[in-house]
C-alpha positions in Angstrom: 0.0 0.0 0.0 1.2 3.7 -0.6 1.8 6.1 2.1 -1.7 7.9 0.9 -3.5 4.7 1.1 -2.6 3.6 4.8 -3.3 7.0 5.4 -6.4 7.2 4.0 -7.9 4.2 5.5 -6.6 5.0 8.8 -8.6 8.3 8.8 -12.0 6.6 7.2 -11.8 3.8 9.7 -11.6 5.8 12.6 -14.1 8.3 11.8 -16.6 5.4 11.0 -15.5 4.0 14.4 -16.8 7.7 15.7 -20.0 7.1 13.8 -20.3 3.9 15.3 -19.3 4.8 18.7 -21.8 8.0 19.0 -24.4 6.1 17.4 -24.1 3.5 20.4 -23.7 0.1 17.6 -19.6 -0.3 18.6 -19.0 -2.5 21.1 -17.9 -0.4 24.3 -14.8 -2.6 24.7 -13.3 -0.9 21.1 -12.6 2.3 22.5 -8.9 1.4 23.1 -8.2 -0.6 20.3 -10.1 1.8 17.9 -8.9 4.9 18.8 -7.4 5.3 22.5 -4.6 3.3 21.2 -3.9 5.3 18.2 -3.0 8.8 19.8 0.4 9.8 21.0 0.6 10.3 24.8 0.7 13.9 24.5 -1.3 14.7 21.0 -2.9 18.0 20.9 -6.5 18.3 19.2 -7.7 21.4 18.3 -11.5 22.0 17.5 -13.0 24.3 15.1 -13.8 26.3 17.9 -10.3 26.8 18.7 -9.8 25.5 22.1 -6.4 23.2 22.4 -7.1 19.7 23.9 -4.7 17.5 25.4 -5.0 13.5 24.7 -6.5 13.0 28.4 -9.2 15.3 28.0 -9.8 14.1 24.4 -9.9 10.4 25.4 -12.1 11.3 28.1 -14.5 13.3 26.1 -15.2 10.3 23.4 -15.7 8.1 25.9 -18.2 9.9 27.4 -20.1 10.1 24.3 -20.6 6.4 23.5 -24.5 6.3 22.4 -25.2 10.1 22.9 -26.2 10.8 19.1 -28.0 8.3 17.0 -28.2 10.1 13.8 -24.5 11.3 14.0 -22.6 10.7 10.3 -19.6 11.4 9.3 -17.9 11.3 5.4 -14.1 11.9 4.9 -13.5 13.1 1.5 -10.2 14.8 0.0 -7.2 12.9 2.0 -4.1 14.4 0.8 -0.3 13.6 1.8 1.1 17.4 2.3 4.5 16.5 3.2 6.4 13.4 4.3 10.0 13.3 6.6 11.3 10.4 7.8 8.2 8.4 9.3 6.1 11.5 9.8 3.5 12.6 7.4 1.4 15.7 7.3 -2.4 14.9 5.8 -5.2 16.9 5.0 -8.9 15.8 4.5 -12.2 17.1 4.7 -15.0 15.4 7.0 -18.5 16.2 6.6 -21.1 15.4 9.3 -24.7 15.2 10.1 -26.8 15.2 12.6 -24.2 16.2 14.7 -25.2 17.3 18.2 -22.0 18.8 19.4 -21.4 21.2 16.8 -22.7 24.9 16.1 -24.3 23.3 12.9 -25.8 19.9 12.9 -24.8 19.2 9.6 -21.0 20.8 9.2 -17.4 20.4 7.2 -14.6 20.9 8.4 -10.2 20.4 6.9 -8.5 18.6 8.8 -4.8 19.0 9.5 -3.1 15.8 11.1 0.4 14.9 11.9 0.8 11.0 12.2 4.1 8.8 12.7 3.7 6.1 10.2 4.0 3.4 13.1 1.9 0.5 13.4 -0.4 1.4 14.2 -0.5 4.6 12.9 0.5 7.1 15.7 -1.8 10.5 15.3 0.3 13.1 17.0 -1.3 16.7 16.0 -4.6 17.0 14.7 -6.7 20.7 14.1 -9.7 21.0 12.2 -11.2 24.4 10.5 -14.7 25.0 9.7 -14.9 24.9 5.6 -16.4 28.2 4.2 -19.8 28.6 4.5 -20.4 29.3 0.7 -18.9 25.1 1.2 -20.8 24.1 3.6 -24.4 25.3 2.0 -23.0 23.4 -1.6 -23.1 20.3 0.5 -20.7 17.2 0.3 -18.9 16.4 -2.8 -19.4 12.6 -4.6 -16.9 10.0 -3.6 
């Protein structure tokens, strides 16, 4: 597989582990395996809103919300490799949701920025997300 395919699944599995997870059909047990286990120690998440979350808080935060929104979806569209060094690589993607409860807008996109060491498995170290313009947003997700 190339770089932007191990990428790229790594990304669409774990947001359709969030689906799953929020939508209360993963087994509760997955949470580590799934995702705890895939963030560095001290990865940083930053939200559209801007606030900078440490892994604890993050970790804690999905956990909580196993089963709180059944009509939560998520898409990822638009994975690109921006720049690879050694065994860390810089992605991009988009990821457009619906029905979300958490966000300002129910149905939302956002880019994605993500640092990951290509470890296995993948190790996500950075991640910060920024709404998509609205003039985006309204034009609604783009076909696979």
């Amino acid at each position: 597989m190339t770089t932007l395919e191990i990428v790229t699944k790594e990304i669409v599995d774990l947001h359709d582990f969030f689906t799953e997870w929020f939508n209360g059909t993963a087994d509760r047990d997955q949470l580590e395996p799934r995702f705890a286990s895939r963030l560095h120690k001290d990865v940083q998440f930053i939200p559209p809103e801007g606030q900078v979350m440490g892994g604890a808080f993050l970790r804690e935060g999905i956990s909580r919300g196993y089963g709180t929104n059944a009509d939560f979806d998520s898409h990822i569209r638009d994975v690109n490799i921006r720049h690879e060094r050694g065994d860390l690589v810089l992605a991009t993607y988009t990821e457009w949701q619906t029905g979300s409860k958490v966000s300002s807008e129910a149905n939302n996109a956002r880019i994605t920025t993500v640092l990951m060491e290509m470890t296995d498995p993948l190790t996500w170290l950075h991640i910060q997300e920024t709404w998509l313009p609205e003039a985006v947003r309204k034009a609604g997700m783009p076909p696979l």
